[in-house]
N, C-alpha and C positions, 0 to 999 in steps of 0.2 A: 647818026645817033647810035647803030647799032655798035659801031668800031671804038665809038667813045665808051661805050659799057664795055665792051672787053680790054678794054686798056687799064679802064679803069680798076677790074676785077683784076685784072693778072697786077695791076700793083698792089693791090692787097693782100695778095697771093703770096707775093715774093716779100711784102713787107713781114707776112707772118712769119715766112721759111728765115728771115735774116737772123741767125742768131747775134748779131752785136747787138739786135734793137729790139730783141724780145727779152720779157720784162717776168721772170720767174715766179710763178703762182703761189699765191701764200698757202703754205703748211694747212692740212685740216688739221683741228685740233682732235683729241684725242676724245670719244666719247664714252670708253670704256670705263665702265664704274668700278668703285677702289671697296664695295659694299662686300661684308664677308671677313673670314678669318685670316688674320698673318698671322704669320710667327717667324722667328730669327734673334737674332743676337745683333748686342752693341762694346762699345769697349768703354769702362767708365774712366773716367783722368778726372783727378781732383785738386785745381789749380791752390788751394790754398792749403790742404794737406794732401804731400804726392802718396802716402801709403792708403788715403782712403778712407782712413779710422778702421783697419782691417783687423784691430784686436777685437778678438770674439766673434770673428766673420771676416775667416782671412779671407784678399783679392787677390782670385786666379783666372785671369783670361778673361776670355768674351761673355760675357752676361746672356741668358736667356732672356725672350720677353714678345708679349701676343698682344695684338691691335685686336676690337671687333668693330668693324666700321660700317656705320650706314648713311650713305651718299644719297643726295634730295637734291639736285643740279648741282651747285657748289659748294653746298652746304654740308658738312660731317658731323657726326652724332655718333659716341661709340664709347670705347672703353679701352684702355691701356693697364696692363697686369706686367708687372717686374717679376721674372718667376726664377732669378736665378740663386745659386745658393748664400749670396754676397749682400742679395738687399731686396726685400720682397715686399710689394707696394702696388697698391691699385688705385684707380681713379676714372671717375667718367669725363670723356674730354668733348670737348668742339671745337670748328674747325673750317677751313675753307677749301678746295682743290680747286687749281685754275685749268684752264685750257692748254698749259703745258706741260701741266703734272706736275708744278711748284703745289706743296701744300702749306697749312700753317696749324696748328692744334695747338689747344691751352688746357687745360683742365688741375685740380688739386683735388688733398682729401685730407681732413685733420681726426683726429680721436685723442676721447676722451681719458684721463689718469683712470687707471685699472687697477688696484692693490698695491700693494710694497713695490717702490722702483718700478714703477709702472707710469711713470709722466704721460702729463697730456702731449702732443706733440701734431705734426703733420707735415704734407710735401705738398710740392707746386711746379709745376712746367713755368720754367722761364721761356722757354726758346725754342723752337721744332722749324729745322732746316731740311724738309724731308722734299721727296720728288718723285714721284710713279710713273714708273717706265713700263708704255703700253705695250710695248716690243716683246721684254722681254718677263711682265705681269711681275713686279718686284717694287719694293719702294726701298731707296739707299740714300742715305746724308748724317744728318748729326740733329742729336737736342741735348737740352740744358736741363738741371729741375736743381731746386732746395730743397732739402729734405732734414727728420730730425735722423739721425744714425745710431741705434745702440748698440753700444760696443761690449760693454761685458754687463752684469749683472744687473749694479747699481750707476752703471757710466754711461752717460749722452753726450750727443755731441749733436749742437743744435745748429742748424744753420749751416750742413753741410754742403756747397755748389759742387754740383759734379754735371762735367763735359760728357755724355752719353757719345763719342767717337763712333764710327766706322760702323751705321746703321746699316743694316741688312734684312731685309724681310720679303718674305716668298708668298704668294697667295696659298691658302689652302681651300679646299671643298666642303662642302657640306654634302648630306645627303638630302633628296628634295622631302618635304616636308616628316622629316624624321627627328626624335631625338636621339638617336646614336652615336653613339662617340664619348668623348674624355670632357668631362666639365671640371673645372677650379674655381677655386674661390674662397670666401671663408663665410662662418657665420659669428653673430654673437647668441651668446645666452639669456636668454629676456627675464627668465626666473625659474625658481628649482621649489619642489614641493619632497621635503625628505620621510619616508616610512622607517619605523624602528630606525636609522639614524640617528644619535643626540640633534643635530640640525644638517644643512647645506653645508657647500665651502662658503666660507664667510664672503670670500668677494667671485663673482661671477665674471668668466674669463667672455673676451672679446677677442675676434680676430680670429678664430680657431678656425687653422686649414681647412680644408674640407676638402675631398676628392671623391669625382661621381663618373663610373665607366657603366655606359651601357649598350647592349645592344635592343634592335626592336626588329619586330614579325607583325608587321598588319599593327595592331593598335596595342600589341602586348610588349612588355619591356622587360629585357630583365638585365642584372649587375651586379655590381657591387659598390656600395659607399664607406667614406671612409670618416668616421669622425675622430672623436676625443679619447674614444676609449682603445684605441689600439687596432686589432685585427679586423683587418672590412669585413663589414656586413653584407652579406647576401643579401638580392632584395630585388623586387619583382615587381609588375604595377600595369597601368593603363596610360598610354597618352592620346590626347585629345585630340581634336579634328584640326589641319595643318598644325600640329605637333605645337599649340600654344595653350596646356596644360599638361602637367604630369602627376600622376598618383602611386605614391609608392608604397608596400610595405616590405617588412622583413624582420627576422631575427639570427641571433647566433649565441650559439650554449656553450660553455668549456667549464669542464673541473675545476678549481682551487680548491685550495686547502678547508678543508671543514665547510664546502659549499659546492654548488654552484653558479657561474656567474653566468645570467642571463642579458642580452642589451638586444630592445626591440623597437622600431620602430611603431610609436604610438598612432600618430597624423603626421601626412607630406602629402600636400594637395598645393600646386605651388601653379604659375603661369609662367611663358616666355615671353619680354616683350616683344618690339618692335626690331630692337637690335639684335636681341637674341639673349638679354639676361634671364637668369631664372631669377624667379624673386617669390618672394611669401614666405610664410614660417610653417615650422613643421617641430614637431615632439617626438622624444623619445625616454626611455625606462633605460636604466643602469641597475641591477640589483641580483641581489643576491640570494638567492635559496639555499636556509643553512641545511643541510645535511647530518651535522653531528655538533656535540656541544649543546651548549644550555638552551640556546636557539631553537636547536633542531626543530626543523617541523614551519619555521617561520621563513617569512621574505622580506627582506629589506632593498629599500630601494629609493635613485634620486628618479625624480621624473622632471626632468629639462623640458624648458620650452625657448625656441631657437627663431633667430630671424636671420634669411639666406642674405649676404651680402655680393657683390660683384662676381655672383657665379655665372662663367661663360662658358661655353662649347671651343677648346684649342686641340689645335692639332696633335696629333699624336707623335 
């Protein structure tokens, strides 16, 4: 009996050691989450016009553009930003990652006609042939979207399909529970209350840039933001307990002619979500203190009230 278990054993032995008859272990798959900021560039090709519609936003090269993504097993949650100088567009997407770093994401966003030549219009992911390589922390392939394009003034072009080519994107960091860093985004204008002004601008702009750098020390923040009126404002604040609220204020002063022009942050008490958007609204004062002329002595001023749109934390 004893000679029979050793015979037995050492065929086992040598069955394992055989390589013709040993059977290659499956792949672990990859558990590494895709949750966090990219950024990178793509190349756009536009099968049914090859220049793009590149009047009034001529196409050169690779296009910039940042993922913010938050992975729940398979599931994505996030936000995609076109930030290059050719065609600038956001949108919050969803989406799936499998166990071999095949992903898939869909998402759109439409808006509403704004003043003169200002159409309603919007864009749509057809298609995302993306794939995250755990190796080497990158995600590289191709997508598709429709989008409306405008080209010059008064000119659209609706229904433009454009091939997003030769994806490329790099993980970036964050700091652990900080808001430090470059935020984008835009906001609209919800409504203006005018002082000594005859009234407001008649139509209230949407979509307006926005740009937020700051840095932070313990719970204090300081930067600079950039709105509508030109030269960034200085601007200082508090953020909240794991960095999901921020309170800002601030101002900036300069000479013009027969005044001063002052622009200050009125309210910015805003939260981050889950993924890492800022969102809420915030006010601020545009105005003028005349200094000389019939005025003198008076302030005039628009006081905007503002709602943050897809503003994210990207790379720098």
């Amino acid at each position: 009996m004893g000679l029979l278990r050793a015979i037995s054993a050492a065929a086992l032995v040598a069955a394992a050691g055989c390589g013709g008859n040993s059977v290659s272990p499956t792949p672990t798959p990859t558990t590494r989450s895709v949750s966090g900021m990219w950024a990178g560039s793509y190349v756009p090709v536009c099968p049914n016009a090859p220049l793009c519609g590149s009047v009034g936003g001529t196409l050169s090269g690779p296009q910039t553009f940042a993922l913010t993504l938050r992975q729940d097993g398979q599931a994505l949650t996030g936000q995609i930003n076109l930030t290059g100088s050719w065609l600038r567009l956001v949108a919050n997407v969803t989406g799936t990652i499998a166990a071999d770093g095949t992903m898939t994401l869909q998402g759109g966003d439409s808006w509403a006609a704004s003043g003169f030549c200002q159409p309603s219009g919007g864009w749509n992911i057809t298609g995302w042939n993306g794939r995250f390589d755990a190796a080497t922390d990158t995600i590289s392939g191709d997508f598709a979207f429709v989008t409306q394009k405008h080209l010059t003034s008064c000119y659209f072009m609706n229904d433009l399909q454009v091939n997003a080519t030769s994806m490329s994107l790099r993980h970036g960091s964050l700091p652990a529970a900080s808001l430090a860093g470059h935020w984008q985004g835009t906001y609209d204008i919800r409504g203006c209350t005018a002082v000594g002004w005859p009234s407001c601008p008649t139509t209230l702009p949407s979509e307006v840039p926005l740009d937020l750098q700051l840095s932070q020390a313990g719970s204090d923040v300081s930067g600079t933001v950039s709105l509508s009126t030109g030269t960034p404002l200085p601007v200082s604040g508090t953020a909240g307990a794991d960095a999901s609220t921020l309170v800002l204020n601030g101002s900036r002063s300069e000479p013009v002619s027969a005044a001063t022009h002052i622009v200050r942050l009125t309210s910015w008490s805003v939260t981050i979500d889950a993924i890492g958007r800022m969102q809420g609204i915030f006010s601020y004062a545009d105005e003028n203190q005349w200094t000389e002329g019939p005025s003198a002595g008076t302030t005039w001023s628009y006081a905007y009230e503002a709602e943050l749109r897809y503003v994210v934390r990207v790379p720098w």
